[in-house]
C-alpha positions in Angstrom: 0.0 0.0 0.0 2.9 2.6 1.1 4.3 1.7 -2.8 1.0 2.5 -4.6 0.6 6.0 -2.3 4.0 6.9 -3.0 3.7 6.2 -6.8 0.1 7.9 -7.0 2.1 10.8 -5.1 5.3 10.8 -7.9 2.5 10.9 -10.5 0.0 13.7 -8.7 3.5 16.0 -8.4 4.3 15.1 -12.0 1.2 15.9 -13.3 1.0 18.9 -11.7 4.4 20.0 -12.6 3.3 19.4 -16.4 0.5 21.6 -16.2 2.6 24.5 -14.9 5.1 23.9 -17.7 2.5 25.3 -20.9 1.8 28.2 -18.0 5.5 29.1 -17.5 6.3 29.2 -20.9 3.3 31.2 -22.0 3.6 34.3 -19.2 5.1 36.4 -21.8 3.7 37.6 -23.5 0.1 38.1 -22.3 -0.7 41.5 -24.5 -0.1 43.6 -27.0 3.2 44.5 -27.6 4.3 47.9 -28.8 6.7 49.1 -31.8 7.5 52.8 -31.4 9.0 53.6 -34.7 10.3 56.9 -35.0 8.9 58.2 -39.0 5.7 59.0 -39.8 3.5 56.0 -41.6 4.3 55.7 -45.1 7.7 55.4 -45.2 10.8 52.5 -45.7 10.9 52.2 -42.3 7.5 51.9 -41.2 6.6 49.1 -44.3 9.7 47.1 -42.8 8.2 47.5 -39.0 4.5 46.7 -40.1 5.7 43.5 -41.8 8.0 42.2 -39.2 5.5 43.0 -36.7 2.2 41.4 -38.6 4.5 38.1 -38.8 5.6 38.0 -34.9 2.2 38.7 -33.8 1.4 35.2 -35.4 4.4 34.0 -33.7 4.0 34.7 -30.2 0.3 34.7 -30.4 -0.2 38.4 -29.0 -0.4 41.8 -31.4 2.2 43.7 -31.9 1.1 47.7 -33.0 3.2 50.0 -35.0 3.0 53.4 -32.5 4.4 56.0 -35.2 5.9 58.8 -33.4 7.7 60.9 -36.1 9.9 64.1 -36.0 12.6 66.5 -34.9 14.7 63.8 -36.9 13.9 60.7 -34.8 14.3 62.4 -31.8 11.0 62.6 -30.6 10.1 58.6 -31.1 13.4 57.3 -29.6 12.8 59.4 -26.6 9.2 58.1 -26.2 10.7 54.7 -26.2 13.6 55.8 -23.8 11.0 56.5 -21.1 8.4 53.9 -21.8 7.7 51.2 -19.6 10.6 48.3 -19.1 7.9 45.7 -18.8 8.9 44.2 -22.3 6.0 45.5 -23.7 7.5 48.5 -24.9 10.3 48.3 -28.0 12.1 51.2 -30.3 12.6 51.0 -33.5 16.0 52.6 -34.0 17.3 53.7 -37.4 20.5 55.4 -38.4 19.7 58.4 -37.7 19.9 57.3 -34.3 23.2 56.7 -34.1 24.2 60.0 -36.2 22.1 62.2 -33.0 24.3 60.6 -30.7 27.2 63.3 -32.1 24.8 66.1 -33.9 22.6 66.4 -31.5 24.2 67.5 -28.4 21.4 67.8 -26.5 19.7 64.5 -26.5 16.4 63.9 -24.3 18.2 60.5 -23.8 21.6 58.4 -23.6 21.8 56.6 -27.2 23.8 53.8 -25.0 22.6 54.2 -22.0 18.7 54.4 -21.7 18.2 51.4 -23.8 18.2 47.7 -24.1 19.8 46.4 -27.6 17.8 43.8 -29.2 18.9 43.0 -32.9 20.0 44.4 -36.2 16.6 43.5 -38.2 17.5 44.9 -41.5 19.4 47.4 -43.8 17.8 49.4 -46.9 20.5 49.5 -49.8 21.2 52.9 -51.1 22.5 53.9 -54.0 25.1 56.4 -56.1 22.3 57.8 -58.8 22.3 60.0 -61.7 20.3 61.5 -64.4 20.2 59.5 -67.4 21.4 62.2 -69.6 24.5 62.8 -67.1 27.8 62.4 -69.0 29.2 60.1 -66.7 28.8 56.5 -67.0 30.8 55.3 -63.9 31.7 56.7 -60.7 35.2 56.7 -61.7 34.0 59.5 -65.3 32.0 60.9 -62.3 34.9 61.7 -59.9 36.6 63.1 -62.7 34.4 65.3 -64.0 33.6 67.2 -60.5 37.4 67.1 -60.0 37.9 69.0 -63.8 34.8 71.5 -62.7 34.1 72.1 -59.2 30.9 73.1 -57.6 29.6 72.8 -61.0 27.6 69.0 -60.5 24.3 69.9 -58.0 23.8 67.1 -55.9 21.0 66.5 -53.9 20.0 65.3 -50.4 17.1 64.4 -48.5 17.3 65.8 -44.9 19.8 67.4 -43.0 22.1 64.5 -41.1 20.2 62.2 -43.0 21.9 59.2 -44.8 21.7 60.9 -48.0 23.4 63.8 -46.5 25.3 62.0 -45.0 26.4 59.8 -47.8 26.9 62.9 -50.0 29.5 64.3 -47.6 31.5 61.0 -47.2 31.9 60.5 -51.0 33.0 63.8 -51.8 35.6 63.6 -48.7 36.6 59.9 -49.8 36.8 61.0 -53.9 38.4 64.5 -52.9 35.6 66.2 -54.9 33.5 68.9 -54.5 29.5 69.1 -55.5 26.8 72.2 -55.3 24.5 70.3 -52.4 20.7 71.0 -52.5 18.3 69.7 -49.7 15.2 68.2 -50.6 12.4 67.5 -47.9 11.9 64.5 -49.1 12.6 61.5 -51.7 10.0 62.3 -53.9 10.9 66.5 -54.8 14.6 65.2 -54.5 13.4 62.2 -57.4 11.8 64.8 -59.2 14.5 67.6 -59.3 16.6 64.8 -60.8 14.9 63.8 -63.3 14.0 67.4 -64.6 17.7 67.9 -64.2 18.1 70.4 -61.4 20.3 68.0 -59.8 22.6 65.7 -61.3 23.5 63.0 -58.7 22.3 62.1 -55.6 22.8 59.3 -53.0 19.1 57.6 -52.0 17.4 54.5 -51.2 17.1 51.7 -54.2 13.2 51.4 -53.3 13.0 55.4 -54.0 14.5 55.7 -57.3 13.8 51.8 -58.5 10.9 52.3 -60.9 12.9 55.4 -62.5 15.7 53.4 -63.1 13.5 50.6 -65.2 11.9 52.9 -66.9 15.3 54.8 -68.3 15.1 58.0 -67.0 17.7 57.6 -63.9 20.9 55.6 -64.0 22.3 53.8 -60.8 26.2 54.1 -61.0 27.3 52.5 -57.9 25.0 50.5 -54.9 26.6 51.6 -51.5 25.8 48.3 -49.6 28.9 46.0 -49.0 27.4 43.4 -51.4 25.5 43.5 -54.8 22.1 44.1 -54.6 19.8 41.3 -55.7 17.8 43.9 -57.4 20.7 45.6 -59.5 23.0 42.5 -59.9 25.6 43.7 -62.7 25.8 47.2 -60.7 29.1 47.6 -59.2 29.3 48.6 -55.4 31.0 51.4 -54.1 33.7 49.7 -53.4 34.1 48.3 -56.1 34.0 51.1 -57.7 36.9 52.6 -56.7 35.4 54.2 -53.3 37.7 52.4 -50.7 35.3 51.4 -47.2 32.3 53.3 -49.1 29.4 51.9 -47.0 26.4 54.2 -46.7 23.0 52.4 -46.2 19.8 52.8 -44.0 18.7 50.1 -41.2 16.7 48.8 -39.3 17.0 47.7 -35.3 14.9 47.1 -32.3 15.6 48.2 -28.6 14.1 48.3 -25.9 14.0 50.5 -22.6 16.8 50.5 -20.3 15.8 47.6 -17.8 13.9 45.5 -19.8 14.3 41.8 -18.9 16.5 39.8 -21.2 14.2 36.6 -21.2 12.0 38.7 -22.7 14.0 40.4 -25.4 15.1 37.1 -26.4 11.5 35.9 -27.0 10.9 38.5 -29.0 14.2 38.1 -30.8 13.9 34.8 -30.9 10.3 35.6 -33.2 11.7 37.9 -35.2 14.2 35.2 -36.5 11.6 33.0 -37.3 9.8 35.7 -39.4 12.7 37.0 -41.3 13.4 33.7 -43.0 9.5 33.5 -43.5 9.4 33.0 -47.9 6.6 36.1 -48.0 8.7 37.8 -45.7 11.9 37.8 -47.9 10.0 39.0 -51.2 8.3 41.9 -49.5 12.0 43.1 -48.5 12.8 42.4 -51.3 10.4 44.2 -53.6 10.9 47.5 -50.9 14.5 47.3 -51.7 15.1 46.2 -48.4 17.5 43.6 -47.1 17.2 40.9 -44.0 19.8 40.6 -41.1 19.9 36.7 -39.7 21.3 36.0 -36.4 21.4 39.4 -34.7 21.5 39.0 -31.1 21.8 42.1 -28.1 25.5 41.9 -27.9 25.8 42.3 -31.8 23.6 44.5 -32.1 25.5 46.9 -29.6 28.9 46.2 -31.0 27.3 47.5 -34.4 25.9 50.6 -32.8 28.9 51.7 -31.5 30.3 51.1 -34.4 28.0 53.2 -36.3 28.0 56.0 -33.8 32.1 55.9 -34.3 31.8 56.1 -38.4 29.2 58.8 -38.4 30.6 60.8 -36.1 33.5 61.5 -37.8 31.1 62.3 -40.8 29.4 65.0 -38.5 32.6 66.5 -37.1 34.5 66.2 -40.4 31.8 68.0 -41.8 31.3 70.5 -39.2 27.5 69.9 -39.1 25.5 71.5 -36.3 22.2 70.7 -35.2 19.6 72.5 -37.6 
């Protein structure tokens, strides 16, 4: 008898430990989760957040919402997500304009290192090195050239102060030793349009912004500035390649979270967001938004390549004497 009460006992404690096991393992997360992304709707960056966070709400069976808190160049949306809640329902969507605040902006609401939680490098939007299609130059070696032989005379254009166009357009003409006319645009589409009309002649912008253009033979793409080739552009050289020696310019895409946010939760919802990015419908809407996945970020990558960034684009900043607008 002692036998069958202690093996009804092993099972009663078994069972019962079983049934706290789905519990456990299901008390995060319990509700909705919350993507503060920094741009107003519309944009590269918002598409990329609303598809990642579509695909994770399936994953971890709770929604994820897009909170859209643009302006005052990211500024105002990181520091909404600096002093939200650290109850892991609460995530920033950082982009690079984040890390190029951390040295223009000396007066920051928050730390850029500090106040937040890294959670992973989701993605990067390839930008590219593009021209008018009735531009002389055919490569960016002819291009270099020609601003070298008349200086100030190319107009090249830029979306945004600090922005990575800017930012890219300083860089080259530091790295070539050239010289451009530089015109800021408020936004991708006047900047598009000034180029095809021919008020600029060059420009440095996202693929997905000048992509149907460049099919339809009005703009010419003479360098990506991603590391690789872009699947979408495949016998376009890259920067680099082009002459253009550690010519990297490109936008991404992260996720943080505030500072004190538990880690078991950041790796759940790391741990989703790697399932989603190698979802097939997941890769061709990148894709066809000229966007481009990052597998295997984790938090201690992801802060080792925003220090990084914040090192690169500060030199930019204080090379190029910019001051906060």
């Amino acid at each position: 008898m002692k036998i069958k009460r202690l093996i009804a006992l092993a099972a009663s404690i078994v069972l019962a430990q079983a049934a706290c096991l789905p519990a456990f393992a299901q008390s995060y997360p319990t509700r909705t989760i919350r993507f503060i992304v920094p741009w107003p709707p519309g944009g590269g960056t918002d598409a990329v957040a609303r598809i990642l966070a579509a695909k994770a709400s399936e994953v971890l069976g709770q929604q994820i919402i897009v909170d859209n808190r643009g302006g005052a160049g990211t500024m105002i949306g990181m520091d909404a997500a600096a002093k939200a809640a650290p109850d892991g329902y609460n995530f920033g969507f950082p982009t690079q304009s984040f890390a190029v605040n951390a040295t223009l902006q000396p007066h920051l609401p928050y730390d850029t290192v500090k106040d937040f939680e890294p959670v992973a490098l989701l993605g990067t939007g390839t930008y590219v090195l593009v021209v008018n299609a009735g531009f002389e130059p055919k490569t960016v070696e002819e291009l270099i050239a020609k601003m070298k032989k008349e200086p100030e005379v190319v107009n090249a254009g830029f979306t945004g102060y600090g922005s990575p166009s800017h930012l890219g357009l300083l860089q080259f003409q530091r790295v070539a030793g050239v010289k451009a006319t530089d015109v800021n645009y408020k936004g991708t589409g006047p900047a598009v349009t000034g180029l095809i009309g021919g008020e600029i002649q060059m420009m440095f912008t996202t693929l997905a912004g000048v992509l149907p253009n460049v099919k339809s033979g009005r703009l010419r793409v003479l360098a990506v500035t991603s590391e690789a080739r872009s699947e979408l552009l495949p016998e376009t050289p890259t920067a680099i390649e082009a002459g253009l020696p550690n010519f990297v310019v490109y936008e991404w895409y992260g996720l943080n979270a505030p500072k004190g946010t538990k880690r078991d939760q950041i790796d759940i919802v790391n741990a989703a967001l790697q399932k989603v990015l190698v979802m097939p419908d997941v890769v061709e809407r990148f894709r066809a938004i000229g966007a481009e996945r990052v597998l295997g970020s984790n938090p201690d990558k992801f802060a080792a390549f925003l220090a990084a960034e914040i090192a690169k684009w500060g030199k930019v900043v204080r090379d190029g004497n910019l001051k906060p607008e």
